[in-house]
N, C-alpha and C positions, 0 to 999 in steps of 0.2 A: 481513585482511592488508593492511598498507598498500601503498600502489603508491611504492616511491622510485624511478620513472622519472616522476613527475610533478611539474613546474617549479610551486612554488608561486606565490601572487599575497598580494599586500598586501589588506588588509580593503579593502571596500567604504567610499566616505566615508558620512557620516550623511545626506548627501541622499540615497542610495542608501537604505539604511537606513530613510527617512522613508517615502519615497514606497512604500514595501515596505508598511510599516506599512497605511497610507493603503489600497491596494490589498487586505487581509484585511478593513478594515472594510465595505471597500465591498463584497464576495466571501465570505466567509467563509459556509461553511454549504451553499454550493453548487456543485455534481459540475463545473460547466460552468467553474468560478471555475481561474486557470491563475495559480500564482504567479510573480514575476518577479523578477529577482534579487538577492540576499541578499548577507551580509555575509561570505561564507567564500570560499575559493580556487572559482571556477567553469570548470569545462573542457565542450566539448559531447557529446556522447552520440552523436555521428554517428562517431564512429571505433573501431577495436576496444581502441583503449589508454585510461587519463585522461590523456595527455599533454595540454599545454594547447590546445586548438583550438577557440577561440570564435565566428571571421568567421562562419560562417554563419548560428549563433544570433542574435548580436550585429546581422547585414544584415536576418535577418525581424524583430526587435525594432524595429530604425530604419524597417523598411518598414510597419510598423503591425501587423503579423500578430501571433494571441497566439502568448505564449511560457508554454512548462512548465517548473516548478524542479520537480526533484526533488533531493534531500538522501541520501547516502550516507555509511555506517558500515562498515566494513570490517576485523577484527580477527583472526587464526586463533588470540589468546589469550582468544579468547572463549568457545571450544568444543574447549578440549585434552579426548582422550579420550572424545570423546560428552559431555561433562558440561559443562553450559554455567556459567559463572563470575558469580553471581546482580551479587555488586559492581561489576564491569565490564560487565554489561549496564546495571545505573541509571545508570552515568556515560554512556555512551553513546546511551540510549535519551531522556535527559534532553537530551542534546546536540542531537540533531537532530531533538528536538519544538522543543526553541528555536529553532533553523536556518529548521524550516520558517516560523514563525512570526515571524522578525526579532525577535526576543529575547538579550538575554542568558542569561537562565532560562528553566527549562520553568515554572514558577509563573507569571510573566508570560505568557510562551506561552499554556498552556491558555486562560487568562483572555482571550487573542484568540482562539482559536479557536474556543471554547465562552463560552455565555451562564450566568448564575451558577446562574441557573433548570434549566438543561436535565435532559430524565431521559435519559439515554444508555445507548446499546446499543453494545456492545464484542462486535463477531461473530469470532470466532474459528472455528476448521476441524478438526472432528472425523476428517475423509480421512486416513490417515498418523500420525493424530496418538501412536498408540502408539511407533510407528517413529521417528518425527524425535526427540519426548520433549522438544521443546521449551517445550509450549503452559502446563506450572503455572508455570515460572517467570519468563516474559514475562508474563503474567496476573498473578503476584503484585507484578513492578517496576512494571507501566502500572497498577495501583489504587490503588498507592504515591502512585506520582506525582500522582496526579489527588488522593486524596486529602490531600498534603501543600501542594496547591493550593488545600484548601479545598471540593471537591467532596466530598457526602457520597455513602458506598457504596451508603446505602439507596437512591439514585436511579442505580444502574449496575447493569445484568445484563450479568455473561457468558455471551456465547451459546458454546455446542460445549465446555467445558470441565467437568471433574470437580466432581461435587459437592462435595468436600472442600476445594474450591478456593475455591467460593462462599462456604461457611464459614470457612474462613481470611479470605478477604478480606472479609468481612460483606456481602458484596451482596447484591443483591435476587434473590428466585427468577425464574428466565423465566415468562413467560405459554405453556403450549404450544398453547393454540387457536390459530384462523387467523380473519385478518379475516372479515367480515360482509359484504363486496362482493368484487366481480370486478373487475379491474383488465386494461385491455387494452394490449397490448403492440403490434400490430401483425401485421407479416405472422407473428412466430410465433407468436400466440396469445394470448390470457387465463391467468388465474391470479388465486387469492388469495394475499398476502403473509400471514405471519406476526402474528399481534395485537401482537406486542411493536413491531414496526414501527411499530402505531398509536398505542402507549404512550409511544416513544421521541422529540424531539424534535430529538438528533443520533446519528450512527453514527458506529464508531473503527472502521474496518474493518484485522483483523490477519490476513491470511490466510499461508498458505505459499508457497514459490516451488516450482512444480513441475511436472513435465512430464505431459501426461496424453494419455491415449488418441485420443478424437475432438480436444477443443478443441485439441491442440497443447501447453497449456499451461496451469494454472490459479492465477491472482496475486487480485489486487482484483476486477477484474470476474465472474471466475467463482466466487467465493467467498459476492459478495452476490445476484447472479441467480442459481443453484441451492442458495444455502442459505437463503434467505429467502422461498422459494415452496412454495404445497405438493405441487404434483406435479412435483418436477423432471424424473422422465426422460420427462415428456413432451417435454421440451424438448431434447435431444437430438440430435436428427436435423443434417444437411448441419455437421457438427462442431461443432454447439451454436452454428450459426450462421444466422440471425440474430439468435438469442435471449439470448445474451447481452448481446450491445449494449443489444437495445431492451428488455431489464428494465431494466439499468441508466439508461436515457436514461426511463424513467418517473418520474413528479413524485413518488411518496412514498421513493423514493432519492435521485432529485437534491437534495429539497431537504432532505436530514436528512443524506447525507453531508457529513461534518467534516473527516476525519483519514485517511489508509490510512498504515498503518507495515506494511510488509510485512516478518516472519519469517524470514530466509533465513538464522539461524544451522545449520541445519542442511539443505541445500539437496537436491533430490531432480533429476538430472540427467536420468535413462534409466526404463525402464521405468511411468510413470505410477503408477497405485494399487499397480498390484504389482509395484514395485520393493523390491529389498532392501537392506539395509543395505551391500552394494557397491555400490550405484546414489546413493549416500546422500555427499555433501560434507560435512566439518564448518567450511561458509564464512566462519561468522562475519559475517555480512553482513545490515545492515539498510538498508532502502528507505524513506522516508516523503515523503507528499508532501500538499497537496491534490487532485492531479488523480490519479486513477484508472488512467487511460489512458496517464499518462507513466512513473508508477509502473511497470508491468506492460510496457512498451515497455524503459523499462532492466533491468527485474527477468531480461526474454527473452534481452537479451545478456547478462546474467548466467551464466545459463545455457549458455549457448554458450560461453561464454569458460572455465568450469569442463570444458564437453565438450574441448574443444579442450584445456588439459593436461592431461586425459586421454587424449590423441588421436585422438576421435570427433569428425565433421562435425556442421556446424550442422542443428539439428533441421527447419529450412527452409532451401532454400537464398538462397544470394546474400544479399541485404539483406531477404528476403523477409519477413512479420511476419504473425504469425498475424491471418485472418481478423478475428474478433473487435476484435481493435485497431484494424484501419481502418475497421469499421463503426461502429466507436462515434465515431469522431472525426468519421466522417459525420454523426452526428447528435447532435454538440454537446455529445458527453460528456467531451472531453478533447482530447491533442494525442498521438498516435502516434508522427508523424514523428519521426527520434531527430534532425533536424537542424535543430531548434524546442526543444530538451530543451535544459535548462543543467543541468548536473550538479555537483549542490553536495558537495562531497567535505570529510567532518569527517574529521580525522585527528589 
């Protein structure tokens, strides 16, 4: 749904533009990398509305601190009736792969944010995925795209999606062994990731936006730390905290994440895994970014902003933000703070 209470802005000039460019070649591929601002209307992500409010972003940018772009989509004819509108997703999902990327096209896009070579892992989230019923038809527009970019299918697995989907799209089958070493996290533990992990040389991570039990919440970060390891509920415990963070802040994620386009055409507000279709928005809302952490910091107030006209309080209070998110930013995985976020709104 679009916001017309937000004052638009004039395109970015081409130095803006450049130096964007500039900034993916130099970053591109890794978790730690924070895009900076693009060529579409940007408002900051510190207030509950998009009206325009940029000073603060704009004062840590001039003060040297990184800054996080994230990229917003936002349609409710995207998702009339549960049924999401395949054509109106390519035009949009196309849109702000380009955004992220300082593009005019997603063709040129991909081509910066992936290498011609890569074999790519597109993690997708089998949690809900009956329920939302969003995940064959985002799966079938993001193969599209890649593949009309030139990217062959044989070199992309979809992880968490329908076999009939794979076939459709001709991708490659998963590996479902697990690596062959132990990978240590930190204070909360070890773990083997996934083979495919060790196959793949970038990740598109496409998770859902959704509310969940312990973590609070589960967007980007919780999608690739408990669906890419193999014993996740060991991991578990103090609300999947510290553990998310520091899977993600591990070197065979940081340096293979690409892409996170986070999923929130059909948004899951209340209840976590077992929520039902009352608990269920049809938001029409997509998120993509490089960073992980900013992703998943706007995806929160997303959420809350859906509670709230519903007239449910915020799932934390005050500005609070789930655990998870400020541990990662502790360690280098991203940018939490929503008053560092430039929010790039396609409309």
């Amino acid at each position: 749904m679009r916001d017309r209470g937000m004052t638009g802005q004039d395109k970015s000039n081409s130095t803006e533009v450049h130096s964007r460019r500039d900034f993916l070649v130099r970053a591109a591929g890794a978790a730690t990398a924070w895009a900076v601002a693009g060529p579409s209307s940007v408002v900051a992500a510190g207030t509950d509305s998009h009206e325009i409010v940029t000073a603060r972003a704009a004062a840590a940018k001039n003060a040297g601190l990184p800054i996080s772009s994230v990229v917003m989509a936002q349609d409710e004819h995207l998702v009339p009736a549960r049924i999401v509108q395949k054509g109106l997703l390519k035009t949009y999902l196309n849109r702000v792969i380009a955004e992220v990327a300082g593009e005019k096209e997603a063709g040129a896009a991909w081509h910066r944010l992936l290498s011609e070579d890569d074999r790519i892992l597109i993690k997708f989230n089998r949690s809900m995925a009956t329920l939302l019923g969003t995940t064959d038809v985002m799966a079938e527009v993001l193969v599209a795209s890649l593949t009309s970019a030139g990217f062959d299918p044989a070199r992309i697995i979809l992880l968490e999606v329908e076999p009939e989907i794979r076939e459709k799209t001709k991708t490659k089958e998963p590996d479902h062994r697990w690596q062959g070493k132990i990978v240590e996290f930190g204070a909360s533990g070890r773990d083997s990731f996934r083979a495919d992990v060790d196959w793949c040389t970038a990740i598109i991570n496409v998770p859902f936006l959704k509310t969940h039990h312990r973590a609070v919440m589960t967007g980007c970060l919780k999608n690739l730390s408990h669906g890419l390891i193999r014993h996740p509920a060991r991991f578990h415990d103090d609300g999947c905290a510290p553990a998310i963070s520091e899977i993600n802040a591990s070197e065979p994620l940081r340096s293979r994440l690409k892409l996170n386009i986070v999923n929130g055409l059909r948004l899951n507000y209340a209840g976590g895994a077992d929520g039902s279709e009352n608990e269920i928005s049809n938001a029409g809302l997509l998120l993509a970014g490089v960073d992980p952490v900013g992703c998943d910091s706007i995806g929160f107030r997303q959420i809350n902003r859906v509670r709230s006209g519903r007239g449910l309080g915020p799932i934390l209070p005050g500005p609070t933000l789930p655990r998870q998110l400020t541990l990662a930013e502790s360690l280098g995985v991203g940018i939490a703070n929503p008053e560092r976020i430039e929010l790039q709104v396609v409309d």
